[in-house]
C-alpha positions in Angstrom: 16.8 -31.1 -52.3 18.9 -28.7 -50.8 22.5 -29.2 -48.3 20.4 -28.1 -45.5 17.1 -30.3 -45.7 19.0 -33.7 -46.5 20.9 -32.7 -43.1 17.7 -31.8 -41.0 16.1 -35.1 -42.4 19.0 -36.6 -40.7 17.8 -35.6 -37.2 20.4 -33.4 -35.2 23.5 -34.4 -34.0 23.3 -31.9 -31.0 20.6 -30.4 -28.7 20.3 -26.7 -27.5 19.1 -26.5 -23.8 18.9 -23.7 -21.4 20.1 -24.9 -18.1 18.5 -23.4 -15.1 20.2 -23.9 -11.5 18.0 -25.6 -8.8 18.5 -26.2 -5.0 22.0 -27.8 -4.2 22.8 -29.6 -7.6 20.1 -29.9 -9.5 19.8 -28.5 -12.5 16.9 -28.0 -15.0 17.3 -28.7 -18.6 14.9 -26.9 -20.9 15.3 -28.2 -24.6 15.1 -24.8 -26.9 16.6 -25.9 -29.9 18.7 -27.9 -32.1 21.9 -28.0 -34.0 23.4 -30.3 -37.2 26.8 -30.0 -38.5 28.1 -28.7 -40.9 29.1 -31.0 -44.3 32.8 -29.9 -43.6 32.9 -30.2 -40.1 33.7 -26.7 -39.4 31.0 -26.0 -37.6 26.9 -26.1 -36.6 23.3 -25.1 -38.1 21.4 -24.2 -35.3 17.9 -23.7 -34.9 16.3 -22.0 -31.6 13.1 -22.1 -31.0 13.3 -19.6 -28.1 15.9 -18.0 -26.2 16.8 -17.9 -22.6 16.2 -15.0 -20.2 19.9 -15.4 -18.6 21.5 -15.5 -22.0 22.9 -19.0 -21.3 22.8 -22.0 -23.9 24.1 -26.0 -23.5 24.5 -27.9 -26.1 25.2 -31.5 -25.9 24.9 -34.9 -28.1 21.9 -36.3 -29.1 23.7 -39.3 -28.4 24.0 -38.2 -24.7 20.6 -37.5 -24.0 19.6 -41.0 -25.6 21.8 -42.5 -23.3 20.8 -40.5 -20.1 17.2 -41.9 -20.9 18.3 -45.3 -20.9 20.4 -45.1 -17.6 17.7 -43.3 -16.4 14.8 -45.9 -16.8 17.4 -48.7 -16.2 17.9 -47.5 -12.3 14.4 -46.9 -12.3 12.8 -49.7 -13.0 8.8 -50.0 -14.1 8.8 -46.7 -12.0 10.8 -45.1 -15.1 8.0 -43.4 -16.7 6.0 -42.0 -13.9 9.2 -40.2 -12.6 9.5 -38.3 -15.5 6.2 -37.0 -15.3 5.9 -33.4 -13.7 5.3 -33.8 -9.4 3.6 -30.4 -9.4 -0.3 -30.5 -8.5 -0.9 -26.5 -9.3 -2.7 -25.4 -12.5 -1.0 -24.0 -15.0 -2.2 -20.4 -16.2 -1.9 -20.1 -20.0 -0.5 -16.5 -21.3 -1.7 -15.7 -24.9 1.4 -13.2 -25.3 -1.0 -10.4 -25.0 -0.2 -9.7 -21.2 -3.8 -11.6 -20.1 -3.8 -14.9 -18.6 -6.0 -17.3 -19.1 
């Protein structure tokens, strides 16, 4: 087994997101990729799985995001779950890459 695939098994230690502004401040967090260290230390593998329009890329702790669940459900309540479900009633057109929607 190589360096790289015992450190993937691992799970990363960071995720990739591209941040999108909202109204006031709010801000959108799309999760494009993810990033291990390094055995040394000196630095990150990181795997995209797509890249951002506006060239900008956050990355930030697994740990945190763990944690911002929990907080999150915990001021929630039962009500947790449904909030994190998407509010929008529109249909969503599918694009096959090939310029025709669907």
């Amino acid at each position: 087994m190589t360096e790289e695939t015992e450190t993937k098994k691992k799970g990363p230690s960071h995720i990739a997101y591209q941040v999108r502004d909202g109204e006031g401040d709010k801000s959108y967090f799309n999760r494009i990729g993810s990033a291990w260290p390094h055995k040394d230390g000196q630095g990150f593998n990181i795997q995209l799985e797509s890249l951002p329009v506006n060239g900008r890329i956050t990355i930030r702790s697994a740990k945190d995001r763990v944690k911002d669940i929990k907080d999150h459900f915990q001021e929630s309540g039962s009500a947790g779950m449904a909030s994190l479900q998407p509010t929008s009633s529109k249909p969503r057109s599918r694009n096959d890459g090939s310029g025709m929607e669907r």
